[in-house]
C-alpha positions in Angstrom: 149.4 56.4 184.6 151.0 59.2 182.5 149.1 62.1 181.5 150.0 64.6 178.9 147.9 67.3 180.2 148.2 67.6 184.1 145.3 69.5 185.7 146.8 72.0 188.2 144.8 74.7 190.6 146.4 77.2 189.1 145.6 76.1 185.6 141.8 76.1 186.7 142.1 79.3 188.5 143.6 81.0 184.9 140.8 79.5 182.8 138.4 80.8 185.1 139.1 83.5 187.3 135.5 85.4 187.9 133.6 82.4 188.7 136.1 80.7 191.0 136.1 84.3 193.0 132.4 84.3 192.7 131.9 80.7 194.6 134.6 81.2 197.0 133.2 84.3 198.1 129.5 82.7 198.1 130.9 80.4 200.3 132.6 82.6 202.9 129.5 84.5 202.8 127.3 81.1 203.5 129.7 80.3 206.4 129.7 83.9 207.8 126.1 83.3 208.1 125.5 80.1 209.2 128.2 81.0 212.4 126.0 83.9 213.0 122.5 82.3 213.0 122.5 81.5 216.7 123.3 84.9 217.6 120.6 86.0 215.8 118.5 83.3 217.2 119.5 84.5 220.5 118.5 87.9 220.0 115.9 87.6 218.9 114.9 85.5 221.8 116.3 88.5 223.8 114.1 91.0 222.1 110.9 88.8 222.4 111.6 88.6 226.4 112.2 92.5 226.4 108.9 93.6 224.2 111.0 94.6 221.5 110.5 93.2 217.8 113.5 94.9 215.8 116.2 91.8 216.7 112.6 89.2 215.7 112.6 91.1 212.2 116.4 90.7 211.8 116.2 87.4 212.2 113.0 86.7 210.0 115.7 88.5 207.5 118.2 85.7 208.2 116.4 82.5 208.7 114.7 82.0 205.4 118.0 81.8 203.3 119.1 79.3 206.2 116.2 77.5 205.5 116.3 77.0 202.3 119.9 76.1 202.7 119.4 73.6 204.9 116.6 72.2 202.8 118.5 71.9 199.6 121.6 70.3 201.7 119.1 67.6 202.4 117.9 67.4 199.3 121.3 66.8 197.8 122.7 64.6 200.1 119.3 61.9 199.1 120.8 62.3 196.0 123.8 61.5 196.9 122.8 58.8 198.8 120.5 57.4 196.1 123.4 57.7 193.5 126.0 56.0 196.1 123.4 52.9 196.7 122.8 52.3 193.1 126.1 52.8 191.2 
C-alpha cells in the first residue's frame, strides 16, 4: 500500500493547532478531576461527621460534571457496542 499523502502528527498538529490544544487540555483537566473526586468524596464525608457543610458544597460543585461524564461514557460505549454487533 503506497500512499502519496502520508498523514503525520505533526501534519495534524499544523492544520490545527487551537483545537488540538483545546482537547488536550480538556482532557488533562477531565483526568485532574476524575483523580480528585474521591478526595472530595472523602471530605466531604469528613465535613458531614464534623457538622460542617463547606467540604459537602465543594463536592456538590464537583460531582455533577462527573455525573454527567460518567453518564455520557455509558452512553457512548452502547453505541459503540450497538455499532460493533451490527457492522
Amino acid at each position: 500500500m503506497n500512499l502519496h499523502n502520508s498523514i503525520s502528527f505533526g501534519a495534524i498538529i499544523r492544520t490545527s493547532p487551537v483545537k488540538i490544544l483545546l482537547t488536550w487540555t480538556m482532557v488533562i483537566l477531565e483526568n485532574i478531576l476524575l483523580i480528585l473526586l474521591p478526595l472530595f468524596i472523602g471530605y466531604a464525608i469528613d465535613g458531614v461527621l464534623e457538622q460542617s457543610l463547606t467540604p459537602l458544597i465543594w463536592f456538590a460543585c464537583v460531582f455533577p460534571g462527573s455525573r454527567q461524564y460518567a453518564q455520557a461514557l455509558l452512553r457512548y460505549s452502547r453505541i459503540w457496542r450497538t455499532e460493533g454487533e451490527t457492522g
